[in-house]
TORLUM-168259 format. One record per residue: x, y, z of N, C-alpha, C in turn; residue in one letter. Coordinates in Angstrom, 2 decimals. Atoms other than C-alpha are relative to their C-alpha. Example, Ala and Ser with C-alpha at 12.3 -4.5 7.8 and 13.67 -1.06 7.14 Angstrom:
2
      n.u      n.v      n.w     ca.u     ca.v     ca.w      c.u      c.v      c.w  residuo
     0.89    -1.19     0.00    12.30    -4.50     7.80     0.90     1.20     0.00        A
    -0.82    -1.19    -0.06    13.67    -1.06     7.14    -0.77     1.09     0.73        S
END
This chain:
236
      n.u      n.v      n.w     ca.u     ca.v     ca.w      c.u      c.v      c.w  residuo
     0.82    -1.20     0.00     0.00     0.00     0.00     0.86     1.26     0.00        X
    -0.86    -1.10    -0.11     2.93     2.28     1.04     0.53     0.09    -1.53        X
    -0.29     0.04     1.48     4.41     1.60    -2.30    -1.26     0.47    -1.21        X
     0.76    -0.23     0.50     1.45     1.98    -4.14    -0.59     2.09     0.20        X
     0.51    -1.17    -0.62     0.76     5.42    -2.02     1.23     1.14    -0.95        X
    -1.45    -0.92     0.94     4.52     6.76    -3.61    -0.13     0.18    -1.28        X
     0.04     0.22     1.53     3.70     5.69    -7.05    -1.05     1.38    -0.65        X
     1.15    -0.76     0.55     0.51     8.15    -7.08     0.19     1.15     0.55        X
    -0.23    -1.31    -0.47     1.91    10.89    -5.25     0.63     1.07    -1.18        X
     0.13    -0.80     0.99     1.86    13.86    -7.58    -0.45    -0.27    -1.03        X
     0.55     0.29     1.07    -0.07    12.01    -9.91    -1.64    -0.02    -0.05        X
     1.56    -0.15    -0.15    -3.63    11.92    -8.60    -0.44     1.41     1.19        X
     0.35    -1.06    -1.28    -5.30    14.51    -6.29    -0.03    -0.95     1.77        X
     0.64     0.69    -1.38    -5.26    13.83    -2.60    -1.03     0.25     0.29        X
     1.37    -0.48     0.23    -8.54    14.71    -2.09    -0.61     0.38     1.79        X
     0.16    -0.58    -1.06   -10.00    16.18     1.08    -0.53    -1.04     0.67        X
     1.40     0.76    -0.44   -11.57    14.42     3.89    -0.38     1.15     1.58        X
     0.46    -0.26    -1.19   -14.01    16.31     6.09    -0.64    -0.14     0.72        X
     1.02    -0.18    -0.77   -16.20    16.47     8.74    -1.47     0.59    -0.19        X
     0.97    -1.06     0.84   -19.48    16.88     7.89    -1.51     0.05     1.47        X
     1.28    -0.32    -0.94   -22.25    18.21    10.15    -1.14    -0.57     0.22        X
     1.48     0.84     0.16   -25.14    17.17     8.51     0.05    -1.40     0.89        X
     0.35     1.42    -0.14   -24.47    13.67     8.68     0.62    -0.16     1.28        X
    -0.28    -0.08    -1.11   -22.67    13.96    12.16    -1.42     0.08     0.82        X
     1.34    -0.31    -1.04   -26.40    15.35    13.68    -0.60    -1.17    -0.37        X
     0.81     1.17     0.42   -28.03    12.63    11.48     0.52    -1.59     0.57        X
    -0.60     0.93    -0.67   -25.83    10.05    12.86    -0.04    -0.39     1.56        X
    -0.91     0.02    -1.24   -25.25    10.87    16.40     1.20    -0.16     0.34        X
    -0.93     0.08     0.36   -22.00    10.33    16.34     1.02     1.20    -1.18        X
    -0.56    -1.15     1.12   -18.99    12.66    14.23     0.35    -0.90    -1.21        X
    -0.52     0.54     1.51   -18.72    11.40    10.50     1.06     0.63    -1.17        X
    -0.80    -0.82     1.18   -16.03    12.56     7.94    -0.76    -0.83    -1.02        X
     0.08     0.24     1.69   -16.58    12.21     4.25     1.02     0.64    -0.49        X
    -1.36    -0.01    -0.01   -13.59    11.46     2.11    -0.80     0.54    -1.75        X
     0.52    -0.35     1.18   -14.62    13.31    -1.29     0.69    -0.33    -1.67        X
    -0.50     0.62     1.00   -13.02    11.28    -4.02    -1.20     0.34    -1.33        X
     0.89    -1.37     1.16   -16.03    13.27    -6.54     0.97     1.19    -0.36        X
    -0.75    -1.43     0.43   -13.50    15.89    -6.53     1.88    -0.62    -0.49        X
    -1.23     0.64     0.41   -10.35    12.87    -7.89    -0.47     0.50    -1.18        X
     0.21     0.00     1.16    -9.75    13.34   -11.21    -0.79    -0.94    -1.04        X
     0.83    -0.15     0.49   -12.53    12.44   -13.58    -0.85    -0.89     1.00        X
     1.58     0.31    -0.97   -15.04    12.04   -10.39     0.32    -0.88     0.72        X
     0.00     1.79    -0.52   -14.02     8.39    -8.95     1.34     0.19    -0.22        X
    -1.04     0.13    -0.44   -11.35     7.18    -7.11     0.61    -1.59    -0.74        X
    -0.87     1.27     1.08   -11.03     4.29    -9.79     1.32     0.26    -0.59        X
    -0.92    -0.30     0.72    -8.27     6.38   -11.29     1.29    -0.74     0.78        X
    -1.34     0.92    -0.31    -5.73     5.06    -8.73     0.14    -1.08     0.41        X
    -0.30     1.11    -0.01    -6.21     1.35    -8.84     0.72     0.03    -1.51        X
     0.02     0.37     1.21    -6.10     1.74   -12.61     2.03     0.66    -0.38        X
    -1.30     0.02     0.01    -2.98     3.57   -12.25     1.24    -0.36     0.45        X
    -0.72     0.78    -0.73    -1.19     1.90    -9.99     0.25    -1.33    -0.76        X
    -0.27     1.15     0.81    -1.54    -1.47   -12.19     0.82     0.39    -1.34        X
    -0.44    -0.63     1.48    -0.54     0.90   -15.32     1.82     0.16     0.08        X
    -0.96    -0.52    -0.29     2.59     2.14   -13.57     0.59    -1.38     0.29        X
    -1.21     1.35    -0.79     3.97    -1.60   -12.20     0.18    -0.66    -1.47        X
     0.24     0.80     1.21     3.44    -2.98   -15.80     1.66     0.07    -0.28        X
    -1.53    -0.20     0.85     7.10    -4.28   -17.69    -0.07     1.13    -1.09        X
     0.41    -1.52     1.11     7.69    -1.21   -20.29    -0.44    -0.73    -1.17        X
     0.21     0.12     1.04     7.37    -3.88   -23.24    -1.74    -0.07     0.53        X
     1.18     0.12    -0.26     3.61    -4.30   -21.55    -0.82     1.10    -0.48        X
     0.34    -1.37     0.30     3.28    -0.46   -21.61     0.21     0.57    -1.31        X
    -0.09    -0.27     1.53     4.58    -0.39   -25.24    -1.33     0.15    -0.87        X
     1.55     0.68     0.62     1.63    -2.57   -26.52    -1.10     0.81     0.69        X
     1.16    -1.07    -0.27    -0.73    -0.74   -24.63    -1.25    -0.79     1.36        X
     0.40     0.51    -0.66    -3.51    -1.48   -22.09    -1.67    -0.05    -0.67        X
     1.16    -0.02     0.60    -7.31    -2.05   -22.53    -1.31    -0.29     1.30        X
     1.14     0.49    -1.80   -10.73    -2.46   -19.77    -0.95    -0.02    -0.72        X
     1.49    -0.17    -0.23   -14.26    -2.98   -19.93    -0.71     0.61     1.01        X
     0.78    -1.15    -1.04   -16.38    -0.32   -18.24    -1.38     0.85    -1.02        X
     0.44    -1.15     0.41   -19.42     1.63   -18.47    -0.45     0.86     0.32        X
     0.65    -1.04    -0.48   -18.74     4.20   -17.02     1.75     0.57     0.92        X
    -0.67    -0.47    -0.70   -16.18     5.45   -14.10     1.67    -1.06    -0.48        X
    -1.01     1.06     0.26   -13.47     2.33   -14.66     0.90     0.52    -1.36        X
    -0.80    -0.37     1.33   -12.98     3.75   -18.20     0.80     1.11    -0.04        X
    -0.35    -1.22    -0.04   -12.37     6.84   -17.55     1.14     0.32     0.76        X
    -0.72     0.38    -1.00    -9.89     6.01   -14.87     1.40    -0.55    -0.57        X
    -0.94     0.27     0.40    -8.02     3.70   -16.93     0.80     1.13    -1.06        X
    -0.34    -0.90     0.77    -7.90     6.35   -19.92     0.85     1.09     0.27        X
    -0.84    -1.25    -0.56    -6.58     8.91   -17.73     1.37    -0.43     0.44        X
    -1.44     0.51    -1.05    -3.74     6.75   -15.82     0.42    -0.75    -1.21        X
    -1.56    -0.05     1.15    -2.69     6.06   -19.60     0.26     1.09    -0.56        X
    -0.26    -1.24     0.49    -2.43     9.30   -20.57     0.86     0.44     1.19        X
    -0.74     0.09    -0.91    -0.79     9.75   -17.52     1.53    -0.49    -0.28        X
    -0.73     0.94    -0.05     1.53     7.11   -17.91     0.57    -0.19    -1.34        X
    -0.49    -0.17     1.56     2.20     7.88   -21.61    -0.82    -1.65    -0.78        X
    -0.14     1.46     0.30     0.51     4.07   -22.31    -1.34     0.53    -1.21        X
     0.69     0.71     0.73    -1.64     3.36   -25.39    -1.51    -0.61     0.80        X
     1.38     0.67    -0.40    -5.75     2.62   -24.24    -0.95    -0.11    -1.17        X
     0.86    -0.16     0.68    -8.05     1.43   -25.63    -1.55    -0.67     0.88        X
     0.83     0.14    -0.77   -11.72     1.06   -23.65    -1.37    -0.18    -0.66        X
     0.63     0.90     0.25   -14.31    -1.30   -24.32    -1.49     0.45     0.50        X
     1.64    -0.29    -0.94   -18.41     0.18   -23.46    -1.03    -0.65    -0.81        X
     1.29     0.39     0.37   -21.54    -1.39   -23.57    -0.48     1.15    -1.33        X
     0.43    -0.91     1.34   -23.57     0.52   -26.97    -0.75     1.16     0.76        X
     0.78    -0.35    -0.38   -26.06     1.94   -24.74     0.83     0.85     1.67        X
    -0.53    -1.10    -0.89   -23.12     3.79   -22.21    -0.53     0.99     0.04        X
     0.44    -1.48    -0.13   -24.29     7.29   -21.14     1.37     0.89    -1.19        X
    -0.98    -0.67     1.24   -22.82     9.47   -24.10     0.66     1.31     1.30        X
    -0.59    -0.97    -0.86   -21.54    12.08   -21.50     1.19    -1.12     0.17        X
    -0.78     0.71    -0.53   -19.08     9.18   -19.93     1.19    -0.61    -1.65        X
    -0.79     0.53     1.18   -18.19     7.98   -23.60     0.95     1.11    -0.97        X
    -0.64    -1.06     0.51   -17.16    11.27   -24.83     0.98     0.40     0.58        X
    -1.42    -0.20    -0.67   -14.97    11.77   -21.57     0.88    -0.94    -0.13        X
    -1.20     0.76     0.42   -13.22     8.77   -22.20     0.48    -0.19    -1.17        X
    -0.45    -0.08     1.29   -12.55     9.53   -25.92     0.52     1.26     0.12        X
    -0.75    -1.21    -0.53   -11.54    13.19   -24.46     1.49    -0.15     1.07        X
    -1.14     0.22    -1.00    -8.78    11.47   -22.30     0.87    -0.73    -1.29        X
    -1.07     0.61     1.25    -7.09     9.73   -25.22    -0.42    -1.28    -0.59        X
     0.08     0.82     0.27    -8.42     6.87   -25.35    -0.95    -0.73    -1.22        X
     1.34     0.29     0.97    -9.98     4.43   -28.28    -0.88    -0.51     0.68        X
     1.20     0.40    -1.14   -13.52     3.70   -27.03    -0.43    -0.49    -1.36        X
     0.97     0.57     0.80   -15.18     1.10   -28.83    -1.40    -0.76     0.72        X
     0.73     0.34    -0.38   -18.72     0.31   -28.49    -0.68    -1.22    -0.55        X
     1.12     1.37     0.27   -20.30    -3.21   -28.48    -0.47    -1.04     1.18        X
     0.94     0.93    -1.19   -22.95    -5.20   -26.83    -0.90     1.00     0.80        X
     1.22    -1.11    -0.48   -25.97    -3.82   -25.04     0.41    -0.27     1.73        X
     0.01     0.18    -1.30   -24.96    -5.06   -21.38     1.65    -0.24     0.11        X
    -1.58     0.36    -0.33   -21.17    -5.29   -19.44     0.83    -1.06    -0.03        X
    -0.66     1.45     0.31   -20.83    -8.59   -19.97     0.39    -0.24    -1.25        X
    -0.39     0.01     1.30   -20.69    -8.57   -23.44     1.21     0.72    -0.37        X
    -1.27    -1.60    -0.04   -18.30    -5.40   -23.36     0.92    -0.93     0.31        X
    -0.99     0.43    -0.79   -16.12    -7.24   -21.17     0.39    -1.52    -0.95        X
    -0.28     0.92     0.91   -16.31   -10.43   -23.45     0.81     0.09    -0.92        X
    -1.07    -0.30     1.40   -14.96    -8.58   -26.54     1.42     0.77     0.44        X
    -1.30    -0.34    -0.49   -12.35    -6.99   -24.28     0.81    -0.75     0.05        X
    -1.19     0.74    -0.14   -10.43    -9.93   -23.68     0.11    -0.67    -1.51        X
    -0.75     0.51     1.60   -10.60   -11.13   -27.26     0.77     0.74    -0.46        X
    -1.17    -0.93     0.77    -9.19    -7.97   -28.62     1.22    -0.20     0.99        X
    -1.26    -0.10    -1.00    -6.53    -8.01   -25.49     0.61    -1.42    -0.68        X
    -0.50     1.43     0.19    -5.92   -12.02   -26.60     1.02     1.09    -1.81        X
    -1.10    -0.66     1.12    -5.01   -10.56   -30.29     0.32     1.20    -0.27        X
    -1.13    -1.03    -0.01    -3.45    -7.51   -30.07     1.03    -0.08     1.18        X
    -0.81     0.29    -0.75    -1.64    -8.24   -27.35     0.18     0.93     1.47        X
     0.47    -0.95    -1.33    -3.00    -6.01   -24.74     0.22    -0.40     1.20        X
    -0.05     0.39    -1.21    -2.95    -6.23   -21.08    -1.42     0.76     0.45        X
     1.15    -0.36    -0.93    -6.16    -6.06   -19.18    -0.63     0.33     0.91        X
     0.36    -0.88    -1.47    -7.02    -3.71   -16.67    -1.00    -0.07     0.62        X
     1.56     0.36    -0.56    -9.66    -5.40   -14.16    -0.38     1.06     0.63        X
     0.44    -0.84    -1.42   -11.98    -3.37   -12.22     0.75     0.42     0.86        X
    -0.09     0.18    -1.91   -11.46    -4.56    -8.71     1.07    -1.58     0.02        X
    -0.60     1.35    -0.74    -9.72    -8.32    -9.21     1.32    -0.22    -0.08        X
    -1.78    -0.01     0.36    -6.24    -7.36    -9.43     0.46     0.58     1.29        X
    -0.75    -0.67    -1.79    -3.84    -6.70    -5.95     0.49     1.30    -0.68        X
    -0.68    -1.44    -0.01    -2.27    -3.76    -7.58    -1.12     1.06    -0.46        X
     0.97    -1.27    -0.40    -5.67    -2.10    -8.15    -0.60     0.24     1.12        X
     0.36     0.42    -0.98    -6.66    -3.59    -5.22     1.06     1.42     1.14        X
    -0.99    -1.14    -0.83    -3.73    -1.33    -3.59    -0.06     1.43    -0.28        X
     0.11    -1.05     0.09    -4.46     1.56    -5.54    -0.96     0.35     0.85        X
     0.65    -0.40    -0.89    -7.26     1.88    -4.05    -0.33     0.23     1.31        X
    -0.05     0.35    -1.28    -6.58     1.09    -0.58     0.68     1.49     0.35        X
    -0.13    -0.97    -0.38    -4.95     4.40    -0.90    -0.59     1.28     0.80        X
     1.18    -1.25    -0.72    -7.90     6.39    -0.06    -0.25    -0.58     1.81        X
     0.31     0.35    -1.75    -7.85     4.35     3.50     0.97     0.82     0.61        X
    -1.04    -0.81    -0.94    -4.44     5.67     4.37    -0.07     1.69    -0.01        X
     0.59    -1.39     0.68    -5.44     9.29     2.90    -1.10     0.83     1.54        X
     1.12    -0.40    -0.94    -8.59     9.36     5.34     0.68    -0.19     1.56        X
    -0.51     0.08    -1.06    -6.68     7.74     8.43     1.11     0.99     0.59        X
    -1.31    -1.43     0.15    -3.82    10.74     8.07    -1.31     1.03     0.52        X
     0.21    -1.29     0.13    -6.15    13.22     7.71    -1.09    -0.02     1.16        X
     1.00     0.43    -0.42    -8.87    11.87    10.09     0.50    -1.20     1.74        X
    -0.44     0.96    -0.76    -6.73     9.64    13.03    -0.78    -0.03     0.92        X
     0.77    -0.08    -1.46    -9.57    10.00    15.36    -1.32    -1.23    -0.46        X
     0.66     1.23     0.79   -11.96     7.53    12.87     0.55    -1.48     0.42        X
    -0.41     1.23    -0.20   -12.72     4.10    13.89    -0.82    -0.82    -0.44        X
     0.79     0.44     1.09   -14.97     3.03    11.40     0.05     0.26    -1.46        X
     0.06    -0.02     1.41   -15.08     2.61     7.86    -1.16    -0.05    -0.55        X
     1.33     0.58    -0.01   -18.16     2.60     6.11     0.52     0.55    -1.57        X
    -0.71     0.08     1.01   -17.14     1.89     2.41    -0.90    -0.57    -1.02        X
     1.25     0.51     1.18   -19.28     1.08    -0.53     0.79    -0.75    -0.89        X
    -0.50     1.22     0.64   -19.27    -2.11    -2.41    -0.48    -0.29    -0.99        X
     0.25     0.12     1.58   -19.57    -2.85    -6.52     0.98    -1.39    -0.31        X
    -0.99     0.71    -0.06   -16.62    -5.28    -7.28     0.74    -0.33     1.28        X
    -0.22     0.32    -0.73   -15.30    -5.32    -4.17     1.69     0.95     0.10        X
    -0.98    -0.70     0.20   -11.89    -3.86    -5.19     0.50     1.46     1.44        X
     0.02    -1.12    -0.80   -12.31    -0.60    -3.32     0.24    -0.67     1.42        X
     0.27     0.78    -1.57   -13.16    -2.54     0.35     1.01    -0.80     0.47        X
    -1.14     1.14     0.26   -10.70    -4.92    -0.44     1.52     0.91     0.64        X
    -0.98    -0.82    -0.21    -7.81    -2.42    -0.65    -0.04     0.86     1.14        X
    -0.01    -1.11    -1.39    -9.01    -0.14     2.46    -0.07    -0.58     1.24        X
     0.32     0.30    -1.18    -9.49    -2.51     4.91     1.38    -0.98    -0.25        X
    -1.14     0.45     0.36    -6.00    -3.89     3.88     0.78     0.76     0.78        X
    -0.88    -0.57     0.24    -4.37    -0.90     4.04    -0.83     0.61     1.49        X
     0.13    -0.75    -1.10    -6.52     0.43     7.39     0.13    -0.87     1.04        X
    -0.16     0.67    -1.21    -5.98    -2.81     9.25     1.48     0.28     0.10        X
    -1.16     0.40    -0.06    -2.27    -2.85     8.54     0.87     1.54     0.79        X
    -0.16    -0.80    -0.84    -2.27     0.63    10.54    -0.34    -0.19     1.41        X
     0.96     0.37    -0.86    -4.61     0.02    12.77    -1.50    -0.94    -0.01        X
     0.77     1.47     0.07    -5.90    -3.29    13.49    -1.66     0.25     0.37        X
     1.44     0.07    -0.79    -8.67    -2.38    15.72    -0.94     0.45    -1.29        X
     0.55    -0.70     0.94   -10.49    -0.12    12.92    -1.39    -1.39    -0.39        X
     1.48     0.73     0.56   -13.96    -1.58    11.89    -0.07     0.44    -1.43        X
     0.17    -0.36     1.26   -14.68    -1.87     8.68    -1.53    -0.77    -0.76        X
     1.44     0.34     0.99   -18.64    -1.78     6.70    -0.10     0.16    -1.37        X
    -0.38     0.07     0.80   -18.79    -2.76     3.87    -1.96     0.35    -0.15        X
     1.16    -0.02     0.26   -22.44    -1.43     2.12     0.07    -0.23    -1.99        X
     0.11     0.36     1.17   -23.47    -3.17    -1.15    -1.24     0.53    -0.81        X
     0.95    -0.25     0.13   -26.24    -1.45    -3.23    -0.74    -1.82    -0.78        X
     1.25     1.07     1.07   -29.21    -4.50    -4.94    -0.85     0.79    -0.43        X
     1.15    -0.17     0.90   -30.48    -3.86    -7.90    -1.20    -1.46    -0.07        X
     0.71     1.07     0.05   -33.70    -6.04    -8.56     0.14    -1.21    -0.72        X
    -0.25     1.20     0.78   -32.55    -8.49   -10.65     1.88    -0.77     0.46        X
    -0.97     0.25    -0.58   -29.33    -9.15    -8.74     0.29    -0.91     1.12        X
    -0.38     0.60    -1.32   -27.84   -11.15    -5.89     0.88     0.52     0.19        X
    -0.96     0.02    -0.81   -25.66   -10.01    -3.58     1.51    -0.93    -0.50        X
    -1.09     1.09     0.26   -22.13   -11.14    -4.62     0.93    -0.31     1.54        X
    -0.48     0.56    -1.10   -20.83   -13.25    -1.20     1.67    -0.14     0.07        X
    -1.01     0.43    -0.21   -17.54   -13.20    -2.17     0.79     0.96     0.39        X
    -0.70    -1.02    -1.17   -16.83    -9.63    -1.09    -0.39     0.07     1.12        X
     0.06     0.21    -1.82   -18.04   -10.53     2.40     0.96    -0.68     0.76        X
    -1.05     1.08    -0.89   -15.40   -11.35     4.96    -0.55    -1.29     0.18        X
     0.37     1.24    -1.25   -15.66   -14.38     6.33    -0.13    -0.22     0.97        X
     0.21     0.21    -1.45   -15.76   -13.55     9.76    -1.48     1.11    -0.01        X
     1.55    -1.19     0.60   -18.45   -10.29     7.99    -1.08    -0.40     0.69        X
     1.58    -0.15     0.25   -21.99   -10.14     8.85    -0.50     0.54    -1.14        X
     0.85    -1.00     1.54   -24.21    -9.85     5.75    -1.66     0.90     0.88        X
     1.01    -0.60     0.09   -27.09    -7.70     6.49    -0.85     0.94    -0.74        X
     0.78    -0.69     1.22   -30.19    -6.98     4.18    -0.67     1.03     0.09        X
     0.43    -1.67    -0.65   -31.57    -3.27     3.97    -1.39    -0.09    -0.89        X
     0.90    -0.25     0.81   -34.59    -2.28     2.32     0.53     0.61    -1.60        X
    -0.49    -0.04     1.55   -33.89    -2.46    -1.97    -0.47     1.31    -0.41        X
     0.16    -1.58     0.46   -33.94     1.19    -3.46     0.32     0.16    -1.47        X
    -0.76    -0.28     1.65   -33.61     2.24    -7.36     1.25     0.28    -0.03        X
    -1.07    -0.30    -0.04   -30.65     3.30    -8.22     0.23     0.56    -1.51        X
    -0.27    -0.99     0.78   -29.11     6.00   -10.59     1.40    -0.50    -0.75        X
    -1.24     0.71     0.28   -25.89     3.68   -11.12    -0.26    -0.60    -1.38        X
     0.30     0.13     1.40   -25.84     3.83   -14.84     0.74    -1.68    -0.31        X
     0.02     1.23     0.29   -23.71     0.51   -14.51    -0.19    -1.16    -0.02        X
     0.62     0.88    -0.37   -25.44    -1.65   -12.54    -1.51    -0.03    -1.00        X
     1.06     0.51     1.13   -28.17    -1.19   -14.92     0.09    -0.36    -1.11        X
    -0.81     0.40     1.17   -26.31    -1.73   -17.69     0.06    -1.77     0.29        X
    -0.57     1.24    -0.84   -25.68    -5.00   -15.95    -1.58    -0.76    -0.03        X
     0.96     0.62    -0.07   -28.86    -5.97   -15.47    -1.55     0.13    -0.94        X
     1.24    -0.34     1.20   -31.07    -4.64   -18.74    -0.56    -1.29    -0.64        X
    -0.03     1.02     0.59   -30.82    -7.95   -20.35    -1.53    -1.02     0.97        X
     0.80     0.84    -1.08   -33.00    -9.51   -17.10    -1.28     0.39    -0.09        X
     1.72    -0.64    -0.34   -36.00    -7.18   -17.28    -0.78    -0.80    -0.94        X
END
């Protein structure tokens, strides 16, 4: 994580974390919020994606890199190769939000669109990666995005050493993965919640739950998460 933390220093924003009132009165309790909306393009995906970009051998970085996303992931990788001087090229469902597809064709990258849902996307990603010779930038199931991201634990625990809870939102798992890595290996005691949104046509994926975890089910809510619906259009 420390390594990972050096690699992105002067390359991503540190991003603030404060104290916020509201949700302090609404809580009982004092809450920070760590505002990774204000990382570069919105989401703190940018430094798993760069962190895997940056460890790559240079002939890796020659050839170039490639992801499936639709939506924050792309935009993330696109930037941390432009960054990184690397060759992208980024893989979206047809039916991406054209705002998200235009920023990741505004970061450098080629964006090709096929398939109506992420699975498909993600299908033709690894074929093109198989022949051109790409390297494939997961989400969440890789340790060195896994570490990028764990950055934002040590980020909040610096800026915040009085926090003894985590309360961390869960998609891939990636994010949760890396912060409760990187906030036990400070401080053990630290609690860490992991909250997963369900869409209706979904299950719960069990495999980002600790094993020592409690799962607990909340009342199911829509959701505005252009990729989880993407994800699940095919089902309706």
């Amino acid at each position: 994580m420390q390594a990972a933390a050096s690699r992105l220093t002067g390359r991503v924003h540190r991003t603030p974390c404060w104290e916020s009132r509201t949700f302090s009165d609404l809580c009982g309790g004092r809450v920070w919020l760590k505002y990774e909306n204000l990382q570069l393009t919105g989401s703190y995906k940018l430094r798993g994606a760069l962190n895997r970009i940056l460890t790559l051998p240079d002939a890796a970085r020659v050839r170039g890199v490639i992801a499936a996303s639709a939506g924050n992931h792309g935009q993330g990788v696109a930037v941390a190769a432009q960054l990184a001087g690397v060759p992208a090229t980024i893989v979206m469902p047809s039916q991406a939000p054209l705002a998200k597809v235009a920023a990741t064709r505004g970061y450098g990258a080629r964006v090709i669109l096929h398939g109506d849902v992420f699975d498909e996307a993600h299908a033709e990603a690894l074929r093109i990666a198989e022949r051109e010779g790409l390297t494939y930038v997961h989400p969440f199931d890789d340790p060195a995005v896994m570490a990028g991201q764990g950055t934002v634990a040590l980020e909040v625990l610096d800026d915040a050493p009085q926090v003894d809870t985590l309360v961390v939102p869960i998609g891939g798992g990636g994010l949760i993965a890396g912060m409760a890595v990187a906030a036990r290996s400070i401080r053990p005691e630290v609690r860490i919640i992991g909250v997963q949104a369900i869409v209706p046509t979904r299950r719960i994926s069990r495999s980002t739950i600790a094993t020592r975890g409690r799962l607990r089910h909340l009342r199911q809510s829509p959701t505005v998460c252009s990729p989880a619906r993407l994800a699940t259009r095919r089902c309706r």
